[in-house]
C-alpha positions in Angstrom: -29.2 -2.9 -6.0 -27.4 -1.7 -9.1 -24.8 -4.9 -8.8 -27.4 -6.8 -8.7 -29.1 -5.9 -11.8 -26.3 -5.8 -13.4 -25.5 -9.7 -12.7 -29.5 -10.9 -13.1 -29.9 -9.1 -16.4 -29.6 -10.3 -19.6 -27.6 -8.4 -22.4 -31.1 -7.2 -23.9 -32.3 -5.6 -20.4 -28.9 -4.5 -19.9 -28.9 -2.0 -22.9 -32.5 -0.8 -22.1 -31.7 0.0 -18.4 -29.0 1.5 -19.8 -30.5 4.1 -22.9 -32.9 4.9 -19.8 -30.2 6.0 -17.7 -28.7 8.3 -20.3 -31.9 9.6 -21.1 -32.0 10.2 -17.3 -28.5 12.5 -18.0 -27.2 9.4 -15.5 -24.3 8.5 -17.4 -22.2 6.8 -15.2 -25.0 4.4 -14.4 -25.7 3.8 -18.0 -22.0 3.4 -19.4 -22.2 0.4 -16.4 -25.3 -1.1 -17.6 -23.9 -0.9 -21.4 -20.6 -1.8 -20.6 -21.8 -5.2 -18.5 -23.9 -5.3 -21.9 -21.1 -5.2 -24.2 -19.1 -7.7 -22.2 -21.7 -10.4 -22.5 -22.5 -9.3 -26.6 -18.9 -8.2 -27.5 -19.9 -7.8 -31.5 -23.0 -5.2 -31.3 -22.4 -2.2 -32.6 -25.2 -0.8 -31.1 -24.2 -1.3 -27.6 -21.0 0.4 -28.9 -22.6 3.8 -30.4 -24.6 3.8 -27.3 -21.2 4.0 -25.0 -19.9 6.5 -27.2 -22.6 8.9 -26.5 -22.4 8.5 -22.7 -18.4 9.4 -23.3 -19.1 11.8 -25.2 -21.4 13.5 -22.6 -19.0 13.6 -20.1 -16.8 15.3 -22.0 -14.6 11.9 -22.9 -14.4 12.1 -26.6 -11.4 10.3 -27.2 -13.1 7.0 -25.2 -16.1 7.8 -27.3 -14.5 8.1 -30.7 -12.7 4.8 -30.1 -15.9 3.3 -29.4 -17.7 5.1 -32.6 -14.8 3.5 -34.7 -15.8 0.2 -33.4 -19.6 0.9 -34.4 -18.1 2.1 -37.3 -15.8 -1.1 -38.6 -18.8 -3.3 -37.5 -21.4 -2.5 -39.4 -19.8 0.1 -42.0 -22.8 1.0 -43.8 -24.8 2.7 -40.9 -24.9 6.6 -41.6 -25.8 6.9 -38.3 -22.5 5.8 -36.5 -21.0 7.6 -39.4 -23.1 10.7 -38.3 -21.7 10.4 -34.8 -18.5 10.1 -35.5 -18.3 13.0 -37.4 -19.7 15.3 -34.8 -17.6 14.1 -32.6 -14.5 14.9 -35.0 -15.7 18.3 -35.6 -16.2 19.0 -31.7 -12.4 17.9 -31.0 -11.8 20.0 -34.2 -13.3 23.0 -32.7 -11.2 22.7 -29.6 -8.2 21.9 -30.7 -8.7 25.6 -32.5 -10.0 27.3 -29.7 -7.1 26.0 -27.7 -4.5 27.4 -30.6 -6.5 30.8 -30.1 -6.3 30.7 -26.9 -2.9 30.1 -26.9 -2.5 32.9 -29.3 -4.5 35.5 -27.5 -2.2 34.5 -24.6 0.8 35.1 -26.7 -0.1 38.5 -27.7 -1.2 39.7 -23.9 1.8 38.8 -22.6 3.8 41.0 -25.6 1.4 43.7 -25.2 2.3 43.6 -21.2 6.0 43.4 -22.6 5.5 46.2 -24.6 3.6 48.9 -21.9 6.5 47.6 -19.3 9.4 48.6 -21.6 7.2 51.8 -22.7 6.6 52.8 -19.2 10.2 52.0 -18.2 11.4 54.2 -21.1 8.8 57.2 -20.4 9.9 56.6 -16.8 13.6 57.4 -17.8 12.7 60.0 -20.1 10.2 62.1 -17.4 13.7 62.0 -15.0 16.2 63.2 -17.3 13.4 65.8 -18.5 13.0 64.9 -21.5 9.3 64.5 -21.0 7.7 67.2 -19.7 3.7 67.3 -18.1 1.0 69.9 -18.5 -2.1 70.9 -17.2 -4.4 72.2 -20.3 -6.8 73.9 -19.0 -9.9 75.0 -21.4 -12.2 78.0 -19.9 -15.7 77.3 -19.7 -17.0 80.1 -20.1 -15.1 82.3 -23.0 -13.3 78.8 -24.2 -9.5 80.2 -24.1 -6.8 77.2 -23.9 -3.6 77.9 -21.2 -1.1 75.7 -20.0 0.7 75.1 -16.9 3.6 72.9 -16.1 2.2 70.1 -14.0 6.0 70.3 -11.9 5.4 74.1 -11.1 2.2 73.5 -9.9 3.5 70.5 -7.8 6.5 72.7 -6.4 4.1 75.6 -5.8 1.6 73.4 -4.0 4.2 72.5 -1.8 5.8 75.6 -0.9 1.9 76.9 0.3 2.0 73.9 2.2 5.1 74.6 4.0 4.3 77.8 4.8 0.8 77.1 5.8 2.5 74.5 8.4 4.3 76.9 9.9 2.7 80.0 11.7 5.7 81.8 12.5 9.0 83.3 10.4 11.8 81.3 9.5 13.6 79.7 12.5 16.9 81.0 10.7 15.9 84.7 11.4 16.3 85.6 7.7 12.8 87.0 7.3 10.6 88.9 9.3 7.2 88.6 10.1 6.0 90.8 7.4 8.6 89.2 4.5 7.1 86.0 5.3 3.7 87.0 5.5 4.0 88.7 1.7 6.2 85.5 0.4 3.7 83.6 1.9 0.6 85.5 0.0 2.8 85.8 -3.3 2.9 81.7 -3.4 -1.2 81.9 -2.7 -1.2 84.7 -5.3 0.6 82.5 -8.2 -1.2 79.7 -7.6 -4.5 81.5 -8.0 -3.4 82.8 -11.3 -2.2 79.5 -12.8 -5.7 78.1 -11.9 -7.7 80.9 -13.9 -8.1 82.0 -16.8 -5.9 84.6 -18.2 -8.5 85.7 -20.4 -11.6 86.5 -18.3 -10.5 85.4 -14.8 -13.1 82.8 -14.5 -12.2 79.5 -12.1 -14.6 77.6 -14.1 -12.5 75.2 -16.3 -12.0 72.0 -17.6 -8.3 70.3 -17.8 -6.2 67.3 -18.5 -2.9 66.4 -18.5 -1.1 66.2 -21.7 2.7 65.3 -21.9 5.5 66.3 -24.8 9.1 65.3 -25.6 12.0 68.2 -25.2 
């Protein structure tokens, strides 16, 4: 049906099908009406602003500023052409900037990225050789006193209760007896319990966070 208009038609009825088919938002369908249009009145700027605004809605400004040129050299005194053109020269300007911020942002993500990598790698080094040290500070709730406790003593401590939660008998090695391990085994319990209260009024109920420094 379409190829068939578009051979009946005259260049007159070509253009209107066409403005109504890009106020439809059809643009494909009008840039073919205007483009048969064109073909058969090759000197009117009219037909040639009207192509450039199809383009330009479908996101084509470089086919649409060529067009807009055309307009443009044809009849040089119409503002409106003028008008177009210059929009669409400020909306390439605008993207050509957001694409250099873009790039930009880009550019400073990936040497933030460097940057926490090496950090990391460094604090990494630096935690293994001991020169960084972690501790829990601990801040009672209810009389307000601030302790400390190394974050590695708590670790180790944690552990040892473990191991000798796991087992329910004395050291295969004979070493201790029942009772030695029993008391080593409350002593670890004990240690931990202190760490974890405060040594002001006793009180459990705390806040904490870790906090690292350099030795």
């Amino acid at each position: 049906m379409l190829g068939i208009l578009l051979k009946k038609q005259n260049p007159r009825e070509l253009y209107d099908n066409g403005i109504n088919a890009y106020k439809k938002g059809d643009y494909k369908v009008a840039i073919k009406f205007l483009s048969k249009s064109l073909k058969n009145d090759k000197e009117n700027p009219k037909i040639m602003n009207a192509m450039a605004l199809c383009y330009s809605k479908m996101d084509n400004n470089i086919t649409a500023k060529y067009y807009l040129l055309k307009a443009c050299k044809k009849s040089p005194i119409n503002e409106t052409y003028k008008k177009n053109l210059a929009i669409i020269d400020n909306i390439e300007n605008q993207k050509k900037e957001a694409e250099k911020k873009k790039i930009e942002i880009d550019k400073q993500n990936k040497e933030r990225e460097y940057q926490e990598k090496v950090s990391k790698r460094l604090e990494a080094e630096k935690r293994k050789s001991g020169k960084i040290i972690d501790e829990y500070r601990r801040t009672c709730n209810k009389c307000g006193k601030v302790w400390h406790s190394l974050v590695s003593r708590e670790k180790e401590l944690a552990k040892l209760k473990s191991d000798y939660e796991w087992r329910s008998i004395p050291c295969c090695s004979g070493l201790l007896t029942a009772p030695q391990y029993q008391r080593n085994r409350d002593a670890v319990s004990s240690d931990i319990e202190m760490l974890k209260q405060c040594p002001n009024c006793k009180s459990k109920d705390y806040n904490e966070e870790i906090v690292s420094h350099e030795v």
